[in-house]
N, C-alpha and C positions, 0 to 999 in steps of 0.2 A: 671351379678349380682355383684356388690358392695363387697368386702371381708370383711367378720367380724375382729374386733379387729387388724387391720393394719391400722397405720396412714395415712390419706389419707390426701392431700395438695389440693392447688386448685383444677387443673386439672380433679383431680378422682371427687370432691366436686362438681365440674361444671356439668359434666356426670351423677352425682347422682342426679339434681336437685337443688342440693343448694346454694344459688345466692351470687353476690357479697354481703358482703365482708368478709365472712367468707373463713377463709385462713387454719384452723386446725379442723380435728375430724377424727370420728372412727363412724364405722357401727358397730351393732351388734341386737340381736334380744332379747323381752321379755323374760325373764326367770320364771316358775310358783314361783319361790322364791319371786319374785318382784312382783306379782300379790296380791290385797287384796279381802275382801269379795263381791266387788262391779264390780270384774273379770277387774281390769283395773290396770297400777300402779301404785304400791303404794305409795304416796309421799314421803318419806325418800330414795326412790331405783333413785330419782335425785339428789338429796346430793349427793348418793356414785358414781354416773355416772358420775357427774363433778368432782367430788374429783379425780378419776379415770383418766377423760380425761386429767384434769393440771397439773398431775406428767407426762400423756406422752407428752403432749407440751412440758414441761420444758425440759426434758429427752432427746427429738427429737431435739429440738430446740439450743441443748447446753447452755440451760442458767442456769443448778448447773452452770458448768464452769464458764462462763462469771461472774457470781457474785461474784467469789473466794472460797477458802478454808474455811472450817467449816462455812457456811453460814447453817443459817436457814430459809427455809420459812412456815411463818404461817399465816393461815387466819383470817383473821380482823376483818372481815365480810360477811355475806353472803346472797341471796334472791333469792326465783324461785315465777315465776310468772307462776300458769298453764293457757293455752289455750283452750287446746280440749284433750279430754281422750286418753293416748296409752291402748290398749289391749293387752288381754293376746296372746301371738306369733306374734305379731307387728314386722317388720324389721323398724332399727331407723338407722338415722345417728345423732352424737352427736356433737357438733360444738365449737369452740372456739377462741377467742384472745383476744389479750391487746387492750385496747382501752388508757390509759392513765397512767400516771408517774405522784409521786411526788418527792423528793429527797430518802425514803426509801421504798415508797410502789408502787404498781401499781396494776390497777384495769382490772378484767376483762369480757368478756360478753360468756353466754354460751347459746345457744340454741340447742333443739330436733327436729329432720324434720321427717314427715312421711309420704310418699310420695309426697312429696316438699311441703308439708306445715310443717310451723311453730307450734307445740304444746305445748311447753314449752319454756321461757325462763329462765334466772337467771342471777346475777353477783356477784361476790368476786371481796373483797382489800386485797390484799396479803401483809404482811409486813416482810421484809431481817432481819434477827436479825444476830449478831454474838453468841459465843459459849457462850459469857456470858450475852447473853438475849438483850443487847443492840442494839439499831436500828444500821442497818449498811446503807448506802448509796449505790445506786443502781450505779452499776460500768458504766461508758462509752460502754464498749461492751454490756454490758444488755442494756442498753438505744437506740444504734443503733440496736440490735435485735431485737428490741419492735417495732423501727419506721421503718426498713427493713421490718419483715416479715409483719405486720398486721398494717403499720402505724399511730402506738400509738403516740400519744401527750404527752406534756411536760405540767405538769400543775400548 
């Protein structure tokens, strides 16, 4: 079995089904909180499951670091595309990476697997601010981490 809420890299990702090229996510299973009157979940409970998953990429991945001191990131934008219903006590695995850079932002792709299918997707543009709101420039080591782990492009 798959362990909830520890980050899991390829490898685990591969054994759980979930195909290339997804390089980041996290298991975990429906909660009744996330369930709505239609017994399935409820669309806002993937907002907070991606919002969730891309503080632990960043986190895991050292990229607060890489970007510098008092850096902010905010999201720009964001969209989930559903596929097929998860249910109430459903086991997920949650998926993520950078797909591309521009000089302050970078976008990314999230998708939901349940038992190796795809049931949701989504993506966010995350934009670097500094402490006083201004765009900051995504540093060299953010930009090699993007195209190391989950080789993101330059755009």
């Amino acid at each position: 079995m798959t362990p909830f809420l520890i980050p899991l890299e390829k490898l685990s990702l591969r054994k759980a089904g979930v195909p290339e090229p997804w390089t980041f996510g996290m298991a975990d299973r429906v909660r009744f909180g996330e369930i709505d009157a239609l017994n399935h979940v409820n669309n806002v409970a993937y907002l907070r499951w991606y919002e969730t998953l891309r503080v632990q990429y960043l986190d895991h991945y050292g990229i607060y670091d890489d970007a510098g001191p008092d850096t902010k990131f905010v999201v720009k934008s964001v969209s989930l595309d559903y596929k097929a219903e998860v249910g109430r006590g459903a086991n997920y695995i949650n998926v993520t990476r950078t797909v591309s850079m521009r000089n302050t932002s970078f976008a990314m792709e999230y998708a939901t697997f349940v038992d190796g299918k795809i049931t949701t997707t989504g993506d966010c543009v995350a934009v670097l601010l500094n402490a006083d709101n201004s765009k900051r420039p995504l540093s060299d080591a953010l930009r090699q981490t993007f195209i190391t782990r989950d080789g993101a492009v330059q755009l």
